[in-house]
TORVOPA-971900 format. One record per residue (C-alpha): residue number from 1; residue in one letter; x, y, z. Coordinates in steps of 0.02 Angstrom, whole numbers, padded with zeros to 5 digits, always signed. Example, Ala and Ser with C-alpha at 12.3 -4.5 7.8 and 13.67 -1.06 7.14 Angstrom:
BEGIN
seq | type | xx | yy | zz
1 | A | +00615 | -00225 | +00390 .
2 | S | +00684 | -00053 | +00357 .
END
This chain:
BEGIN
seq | type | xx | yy | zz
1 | X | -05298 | +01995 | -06607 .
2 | X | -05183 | +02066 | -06491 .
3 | X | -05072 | +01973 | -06377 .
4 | X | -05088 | +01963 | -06206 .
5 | X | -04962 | +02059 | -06166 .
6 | X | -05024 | +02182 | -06276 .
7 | X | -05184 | +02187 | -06203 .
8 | X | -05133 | +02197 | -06044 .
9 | X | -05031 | +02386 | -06083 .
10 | X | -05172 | +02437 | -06204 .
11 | X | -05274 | +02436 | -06032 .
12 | X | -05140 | +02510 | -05949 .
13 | X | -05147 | +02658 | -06051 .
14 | X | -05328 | +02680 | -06066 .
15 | X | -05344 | +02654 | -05866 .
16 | X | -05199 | +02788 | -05864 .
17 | X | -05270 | +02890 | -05977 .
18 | X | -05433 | +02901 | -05888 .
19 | X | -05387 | +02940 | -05715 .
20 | X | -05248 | +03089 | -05770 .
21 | X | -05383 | +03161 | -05876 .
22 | X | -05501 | +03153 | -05708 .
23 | X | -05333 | +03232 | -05604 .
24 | X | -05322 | +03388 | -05750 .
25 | X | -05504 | +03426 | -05774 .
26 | X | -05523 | +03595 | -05665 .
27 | X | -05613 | +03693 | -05772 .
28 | X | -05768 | +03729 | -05680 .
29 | X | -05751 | +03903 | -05772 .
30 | X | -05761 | +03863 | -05919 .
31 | X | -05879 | +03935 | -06082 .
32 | X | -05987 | +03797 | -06105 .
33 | X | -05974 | +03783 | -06297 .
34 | X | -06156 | +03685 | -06352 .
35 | X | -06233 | +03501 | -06337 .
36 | X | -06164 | +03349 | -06448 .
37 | X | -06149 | +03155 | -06497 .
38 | X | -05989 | +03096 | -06485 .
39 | X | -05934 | +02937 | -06558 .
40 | X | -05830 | +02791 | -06499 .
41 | X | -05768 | +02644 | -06603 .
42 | X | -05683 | +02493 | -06636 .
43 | X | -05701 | +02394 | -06785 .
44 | X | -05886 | +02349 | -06800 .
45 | X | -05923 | +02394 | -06597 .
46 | X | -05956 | +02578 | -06577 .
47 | X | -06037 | +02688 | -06438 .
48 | X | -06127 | +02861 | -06458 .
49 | X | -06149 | +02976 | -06299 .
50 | X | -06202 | +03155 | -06272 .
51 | X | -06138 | +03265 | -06164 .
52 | X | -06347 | +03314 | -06109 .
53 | X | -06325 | +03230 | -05957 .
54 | X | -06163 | +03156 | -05999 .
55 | X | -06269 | +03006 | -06075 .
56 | X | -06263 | +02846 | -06160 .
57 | X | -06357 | +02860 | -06301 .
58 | X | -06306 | +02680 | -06407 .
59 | X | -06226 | +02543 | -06428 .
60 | X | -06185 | +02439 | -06574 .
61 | X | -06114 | +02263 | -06592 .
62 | X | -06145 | +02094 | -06675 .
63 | X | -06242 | +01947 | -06649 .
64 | X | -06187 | +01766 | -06665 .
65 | X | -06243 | +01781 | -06848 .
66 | X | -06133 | +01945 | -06890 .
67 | X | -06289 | +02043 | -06884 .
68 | X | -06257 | +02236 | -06802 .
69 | X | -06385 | +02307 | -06693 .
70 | X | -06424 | +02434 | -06572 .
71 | X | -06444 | +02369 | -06398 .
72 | X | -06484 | +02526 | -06314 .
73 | X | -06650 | +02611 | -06301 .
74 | X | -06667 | +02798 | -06319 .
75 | X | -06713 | +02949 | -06412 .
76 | X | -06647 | +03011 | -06587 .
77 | X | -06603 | +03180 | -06557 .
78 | X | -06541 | +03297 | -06408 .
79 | X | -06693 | +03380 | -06425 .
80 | X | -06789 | +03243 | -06363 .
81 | X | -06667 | +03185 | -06230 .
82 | X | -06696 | +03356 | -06159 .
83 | X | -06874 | +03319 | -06121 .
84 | X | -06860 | +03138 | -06098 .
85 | X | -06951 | +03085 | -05919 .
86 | X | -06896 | +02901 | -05927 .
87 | X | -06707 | +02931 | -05885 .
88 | X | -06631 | +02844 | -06038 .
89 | X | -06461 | +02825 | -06025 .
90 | X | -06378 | +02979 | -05914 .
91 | X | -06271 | +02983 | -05764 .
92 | X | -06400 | +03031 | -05614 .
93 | X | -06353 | +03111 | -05454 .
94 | X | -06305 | +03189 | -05349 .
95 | X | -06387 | +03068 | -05256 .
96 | X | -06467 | +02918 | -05388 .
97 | X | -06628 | +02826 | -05331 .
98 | X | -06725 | +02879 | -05179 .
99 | X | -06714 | +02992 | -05050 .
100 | X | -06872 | +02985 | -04912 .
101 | X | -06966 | +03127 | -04905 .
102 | X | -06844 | +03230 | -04992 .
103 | X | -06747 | +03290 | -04848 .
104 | X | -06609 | +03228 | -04754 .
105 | X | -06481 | +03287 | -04580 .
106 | X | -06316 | +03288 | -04600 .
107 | X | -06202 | +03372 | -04451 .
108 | X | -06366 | +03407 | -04371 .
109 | X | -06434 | +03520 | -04518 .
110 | X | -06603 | +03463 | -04596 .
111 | X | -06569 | +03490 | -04813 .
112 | X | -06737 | +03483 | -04903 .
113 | X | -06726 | +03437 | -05079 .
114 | X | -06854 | +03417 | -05247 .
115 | X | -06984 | +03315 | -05230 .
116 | X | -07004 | +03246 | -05398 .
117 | X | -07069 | +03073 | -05360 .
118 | X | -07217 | +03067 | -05251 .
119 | X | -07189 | +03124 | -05088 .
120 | X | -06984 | +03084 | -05115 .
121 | X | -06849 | +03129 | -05223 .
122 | X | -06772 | +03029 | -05364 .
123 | X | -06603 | +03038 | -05460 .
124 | X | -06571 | +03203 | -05338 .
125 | X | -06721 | +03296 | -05392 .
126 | X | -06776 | +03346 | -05595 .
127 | X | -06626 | +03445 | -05635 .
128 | X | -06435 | +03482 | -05607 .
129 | X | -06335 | +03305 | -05672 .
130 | X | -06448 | +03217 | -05786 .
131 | X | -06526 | +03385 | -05853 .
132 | X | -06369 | +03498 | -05890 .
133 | X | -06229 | +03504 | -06010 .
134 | X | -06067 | +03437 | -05959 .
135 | X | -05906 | +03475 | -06030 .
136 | X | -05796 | +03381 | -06151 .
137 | X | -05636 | +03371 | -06071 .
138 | X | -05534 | +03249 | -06192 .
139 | X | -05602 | +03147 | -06329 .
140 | X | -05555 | +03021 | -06443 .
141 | X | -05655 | +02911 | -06558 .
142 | X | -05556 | +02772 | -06630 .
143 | X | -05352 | +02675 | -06613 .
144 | X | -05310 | +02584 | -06453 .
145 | X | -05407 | +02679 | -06334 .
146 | X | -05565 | +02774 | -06390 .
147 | X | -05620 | +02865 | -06246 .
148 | X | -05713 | +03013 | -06186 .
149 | X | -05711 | +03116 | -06019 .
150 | X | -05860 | +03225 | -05973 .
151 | X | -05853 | +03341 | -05828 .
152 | X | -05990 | +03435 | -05715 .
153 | X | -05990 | +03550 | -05587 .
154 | X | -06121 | +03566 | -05467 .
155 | X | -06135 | +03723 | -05365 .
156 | X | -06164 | +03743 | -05172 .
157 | X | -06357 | +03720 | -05140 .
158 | X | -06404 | +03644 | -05324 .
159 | X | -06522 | +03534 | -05283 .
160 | X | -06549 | +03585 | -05122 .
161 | X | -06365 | +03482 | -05080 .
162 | X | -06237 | +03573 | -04961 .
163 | X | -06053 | +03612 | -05031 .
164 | X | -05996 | +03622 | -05238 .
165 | X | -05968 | +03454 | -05326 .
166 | X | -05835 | +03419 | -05467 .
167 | X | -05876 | +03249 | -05548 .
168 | X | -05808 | +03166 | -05702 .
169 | X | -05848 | +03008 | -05813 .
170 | X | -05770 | +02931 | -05943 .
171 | X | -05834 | +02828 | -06065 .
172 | X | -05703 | +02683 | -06144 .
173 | X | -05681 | +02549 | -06277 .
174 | X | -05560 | +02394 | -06245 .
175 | X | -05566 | +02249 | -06351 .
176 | X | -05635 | +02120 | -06353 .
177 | X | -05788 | +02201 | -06339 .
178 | X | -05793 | +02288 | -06190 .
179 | X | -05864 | +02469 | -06123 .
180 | X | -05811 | +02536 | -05965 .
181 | X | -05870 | +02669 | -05878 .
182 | X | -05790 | +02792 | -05743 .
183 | X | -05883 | +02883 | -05629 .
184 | X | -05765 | +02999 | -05508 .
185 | X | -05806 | +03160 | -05377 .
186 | X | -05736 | +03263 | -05244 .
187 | X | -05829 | +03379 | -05133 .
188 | X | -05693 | +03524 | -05134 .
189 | X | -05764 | +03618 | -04968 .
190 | X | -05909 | +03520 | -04893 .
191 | X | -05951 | +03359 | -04846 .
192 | X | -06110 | +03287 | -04956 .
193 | X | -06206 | +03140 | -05002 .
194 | X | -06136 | +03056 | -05172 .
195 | X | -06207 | +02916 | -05263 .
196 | X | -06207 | +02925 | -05443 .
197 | X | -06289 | +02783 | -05554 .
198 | X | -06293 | +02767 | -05730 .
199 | X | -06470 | +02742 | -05800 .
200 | X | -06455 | +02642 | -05960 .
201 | X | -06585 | +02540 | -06017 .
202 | X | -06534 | +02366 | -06124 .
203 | X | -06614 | +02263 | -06251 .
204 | X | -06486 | +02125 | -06304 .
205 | X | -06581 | +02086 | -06478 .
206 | X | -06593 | +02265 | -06499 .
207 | X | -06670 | +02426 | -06440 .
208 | X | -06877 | +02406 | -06516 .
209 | X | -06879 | +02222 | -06539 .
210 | X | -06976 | +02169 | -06399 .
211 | X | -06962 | +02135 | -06216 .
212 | X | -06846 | +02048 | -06123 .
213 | X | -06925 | +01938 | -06045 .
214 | X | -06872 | +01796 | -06103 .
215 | X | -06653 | +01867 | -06067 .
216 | X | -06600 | +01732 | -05952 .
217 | X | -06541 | +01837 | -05796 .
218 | X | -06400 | +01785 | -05666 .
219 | X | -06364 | +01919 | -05527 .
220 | X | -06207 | +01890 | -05384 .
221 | X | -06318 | +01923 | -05278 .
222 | X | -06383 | +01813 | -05113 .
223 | X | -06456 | +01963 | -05019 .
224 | X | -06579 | +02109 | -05079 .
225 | X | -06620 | +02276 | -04982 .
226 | X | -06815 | +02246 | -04926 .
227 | X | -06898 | +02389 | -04999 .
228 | X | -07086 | +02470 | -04977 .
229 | X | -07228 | +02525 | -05085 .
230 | X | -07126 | +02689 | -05124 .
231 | X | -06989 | +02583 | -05170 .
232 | X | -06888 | +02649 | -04990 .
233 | X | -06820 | +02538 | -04895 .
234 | X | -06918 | +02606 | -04734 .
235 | X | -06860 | +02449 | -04638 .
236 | X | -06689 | +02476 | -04629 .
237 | X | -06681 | +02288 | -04677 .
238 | X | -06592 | +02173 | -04811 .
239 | X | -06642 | +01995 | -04827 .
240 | X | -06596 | +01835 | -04926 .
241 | X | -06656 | +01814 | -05116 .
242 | X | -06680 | +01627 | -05072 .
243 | X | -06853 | +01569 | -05103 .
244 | X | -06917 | +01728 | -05174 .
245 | X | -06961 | +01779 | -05359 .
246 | X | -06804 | +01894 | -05333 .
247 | X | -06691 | +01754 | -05338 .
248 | X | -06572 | +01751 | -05493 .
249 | X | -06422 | +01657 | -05424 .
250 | X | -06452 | +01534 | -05583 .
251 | X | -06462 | +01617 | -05740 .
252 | X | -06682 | +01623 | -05761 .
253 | X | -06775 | +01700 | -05883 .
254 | X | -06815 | +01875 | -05824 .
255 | X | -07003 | +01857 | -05868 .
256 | X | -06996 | +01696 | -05779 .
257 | X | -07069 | +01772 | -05603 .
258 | X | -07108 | +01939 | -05656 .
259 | X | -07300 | +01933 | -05603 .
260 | X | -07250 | +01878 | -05435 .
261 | X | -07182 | +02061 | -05421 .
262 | X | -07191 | +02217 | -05386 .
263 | X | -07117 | +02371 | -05435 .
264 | X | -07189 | +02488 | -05316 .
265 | X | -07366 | +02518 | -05397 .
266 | X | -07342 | +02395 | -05544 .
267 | X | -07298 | +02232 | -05574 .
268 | X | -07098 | +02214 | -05636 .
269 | X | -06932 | +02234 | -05560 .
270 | X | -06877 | +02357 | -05483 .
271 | X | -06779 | +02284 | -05358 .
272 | X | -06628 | +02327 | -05248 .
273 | X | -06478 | +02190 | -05221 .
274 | X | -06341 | +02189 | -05123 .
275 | X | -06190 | +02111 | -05213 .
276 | X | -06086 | +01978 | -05141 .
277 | X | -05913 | +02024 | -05120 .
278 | X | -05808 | +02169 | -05046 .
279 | X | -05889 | +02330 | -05089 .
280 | X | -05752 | +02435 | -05150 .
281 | X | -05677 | +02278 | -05258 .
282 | X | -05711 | +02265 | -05449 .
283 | X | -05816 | +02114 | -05449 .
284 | X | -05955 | +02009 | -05553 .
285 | X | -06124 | +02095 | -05539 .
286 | X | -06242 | +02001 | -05699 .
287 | X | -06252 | +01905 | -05843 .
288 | X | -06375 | +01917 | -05946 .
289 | X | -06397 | +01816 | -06128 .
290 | X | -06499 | +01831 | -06255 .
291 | X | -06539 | +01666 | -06320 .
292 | X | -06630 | +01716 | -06508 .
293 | X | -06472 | +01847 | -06552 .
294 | X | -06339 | +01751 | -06450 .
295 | X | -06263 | +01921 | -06375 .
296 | X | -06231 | +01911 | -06198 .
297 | X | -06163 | +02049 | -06068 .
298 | X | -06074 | +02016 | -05903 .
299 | X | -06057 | +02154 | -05801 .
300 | X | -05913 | +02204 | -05673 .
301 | X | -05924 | +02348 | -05512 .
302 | X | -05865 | +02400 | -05375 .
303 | X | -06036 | +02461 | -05271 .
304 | X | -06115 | +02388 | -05129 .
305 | X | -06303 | +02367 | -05242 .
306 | X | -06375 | +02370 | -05394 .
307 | X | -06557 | +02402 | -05451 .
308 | X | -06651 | +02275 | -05574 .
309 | X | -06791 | +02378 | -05665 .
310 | X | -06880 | +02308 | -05807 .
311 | X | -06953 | +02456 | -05881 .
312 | X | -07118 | +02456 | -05792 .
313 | X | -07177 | +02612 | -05842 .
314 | X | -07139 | +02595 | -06008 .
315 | X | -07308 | +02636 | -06121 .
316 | X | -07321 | +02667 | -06295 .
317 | X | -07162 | +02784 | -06278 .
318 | X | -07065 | +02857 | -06409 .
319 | X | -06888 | +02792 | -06457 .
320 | X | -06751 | +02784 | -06584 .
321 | X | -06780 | +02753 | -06768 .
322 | X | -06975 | +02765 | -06767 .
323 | X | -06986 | +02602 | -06629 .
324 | X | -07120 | +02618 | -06484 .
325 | X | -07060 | +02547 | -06318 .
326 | X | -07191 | +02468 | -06209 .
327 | X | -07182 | +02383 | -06056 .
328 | X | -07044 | +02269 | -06013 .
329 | X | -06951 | +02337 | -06179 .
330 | X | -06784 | +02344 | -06085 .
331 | X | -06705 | +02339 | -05910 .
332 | X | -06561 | +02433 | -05803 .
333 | X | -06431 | +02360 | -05711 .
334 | X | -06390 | +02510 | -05582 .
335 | X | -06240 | +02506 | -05472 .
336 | X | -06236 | +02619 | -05341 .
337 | X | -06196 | +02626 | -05136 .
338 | X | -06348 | +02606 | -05020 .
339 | X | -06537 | +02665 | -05055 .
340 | X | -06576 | +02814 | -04949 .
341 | X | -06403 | +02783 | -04861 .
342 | X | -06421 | +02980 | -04807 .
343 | X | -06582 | +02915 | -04693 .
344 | X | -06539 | +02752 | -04644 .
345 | X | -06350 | +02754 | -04521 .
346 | X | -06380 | +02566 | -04543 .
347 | X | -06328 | +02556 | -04704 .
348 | X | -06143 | +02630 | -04767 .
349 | X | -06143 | +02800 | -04776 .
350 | X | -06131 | +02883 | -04935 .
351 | X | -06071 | +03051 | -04883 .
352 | X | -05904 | +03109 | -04953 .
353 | X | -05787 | +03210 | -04870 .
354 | X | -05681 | +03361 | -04925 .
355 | X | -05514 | +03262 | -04955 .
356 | X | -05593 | +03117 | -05022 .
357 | X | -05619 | +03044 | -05186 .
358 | X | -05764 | +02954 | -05244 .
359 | X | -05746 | +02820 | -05380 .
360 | X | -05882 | +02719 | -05459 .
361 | X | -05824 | +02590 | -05603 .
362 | X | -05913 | +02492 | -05708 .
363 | X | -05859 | +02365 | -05871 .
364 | X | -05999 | +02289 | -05976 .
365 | X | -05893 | +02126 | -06062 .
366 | X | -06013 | +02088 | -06230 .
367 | X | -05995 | +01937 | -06322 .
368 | X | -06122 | +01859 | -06459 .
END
């Protein structure tokens, strides 16, 4: 193992590495060249993504026991990603989660957008971000550092959002154990509504072994945004976990008070918190264990929320290496600013400014 020290520089560089390769990426004209995995590695922990949607697509490490596994669900080929409805594992935006009524007013314009869930939008309507190719801008798959930078571009009016877009993320191994990812964007004329998520779902003893109901859960969270039927949060209001079934404060099994709940139309999570803590500052958001496997992942951001989902509408579906996922067969742990911020003044806005930079960081620490 490497010394502190060591560490410490290795980190350095990778953290260096990350944000100059977000500075140089301007290639918004660029030929886009064709759809990949890409592969990132470190001994026995390794990561695959695609650049469809600029996507997680696995993640391998051991259990207590030595035992590698798999602990992301998804689909085997990019073929099947492309016409995958239950958002495994890409970066959604430009606006992730909800937006009422798919419209909102911003400098007294009214913007409609997709309506793709319900009466509402979700992850910023059913294509652009999480349904296009991004570009590889830099990768590489093993040493010190094994990183990789994708980049999109999002043109004035895709989606029905005002102004163009340039966003990056990087995806990057650290030892021990440890995935980071780095979500960036800059509106380079307009002002427009940003909040990008990443939609990964997780199965600690391995993608198609179960649920996860019985992952004991702890969230740094005392508050939650109180949301409605349509999963909105038409109230404007956010109220303390204390003495409901959304209360994780103590690590809990996540089945523990799951039929006390629900997820819009059906019972599960699919819950919004509001992490303690300054919102811009890296900070603890979860820990989750799983007890059978012994893996465990602890997981570090610096947004205002995150939602718990539980895979509710999981049923009978498809996934990797001829496994069925049904309900409850993994959850998401999705930091992001405000839901419906671009409706509610209440709540922090989520609008970024021509001159501004929007950043989004998250580090999943694994351990087994």
């Amino acid at each position: 193992m490497a010394s502190p020290s060591r560490q410490l520089l290795i980190a350095t560089l990778c953290v260096a590495a990350y944000y100059l390769v977000g500075a140089q990426a301007t290639g918004a004209d660029e030929e886009w060249k064709g759809i990949g995995m890409y592969e990132l590695r470190m001994g026995d922990f390794s990561v695959k993504v695609t650049n469809w949607g600029a996507r997680l697509v696995s993640v391998v490490l051991p259990d207590s026991k030595g035992n590698l596994a798999d602990v992301v669900l998804g689909k085997d080929t990019i073929a099947e990603y492309i016409n995958d409805t239950s958002y495994f594992g890409p970066i959604t935006g430009r606006v992730g989660q909800r937006i009422s009524r798919g419209r909102f007013v911003l400098d007294g314009k009214v913007y409609h957008l997709e309506r793709n869930d319900g009466n509402n939008t979700i992850h910023g309507g059913g294509t652009a971000f999480s349904k296009s190719a991004w570009t590889v801008k830099e990768h590489v798959a093993g040493g010190d550092c094994p990183h990789i930078t994708f980049y999109y571009h999002s043109i004035d009016g895709e989606q029905g959002f005002p102004g163009s877009l340039d966003a990056h993320v990087t995806y990057r191994l650290s030892s021990p154990y440890t995935l980071g990812v780095h979500m960036s964007a800059t509106a380079p004329d307009t002002a427009t509504p940003v909040n990008l998520l990443q939609h990964v779902y997780w199965n600690l003893a391995g993608h198609g072994s179960g649920d996860v109901l019985g992952h004991t859960l702890r969230l740094f969270a005392s508050r939650y945004t109180v949301l409605d039927g349509e999963l909105l949060p038409s109230s404007g209001r956010v109220a303390p976990v204390a003495g409901t079934p959304l209360d994780f404060r103590t690590p809990t099994a996540i089945g523990a008070r799951i039929r006390q709940v629900m997820g819009g139309k059906v019972v599960g999570y699919d819950a919004n918190y509001v992490i303690d803590g300054e919102p811009e500052a890296m900070r603890p958001v979860a820990q989750v264990r799983d007890g059978a496997s012994g893996r465990a992942v602890e997981l570090w951001a610096n947004q205002a929320t995150m939602q718990l989902y539980t895979g509710n509408w999981l049923n009978n579906t498809k996934g990797k290496d001829g496994k069925v996922y049904n309900q409850y067969a993994g959850f998401t742990l999705e930091t992001m600013g405000y839901v419906d911020a671009v409706n509610h003044p209440e709540f922090p806005s989520q609008t970024l400014l021509p001159g501004q930079e929007y950043k989004h960081d998250m580090v999943f620490k694994f351990s087994f």
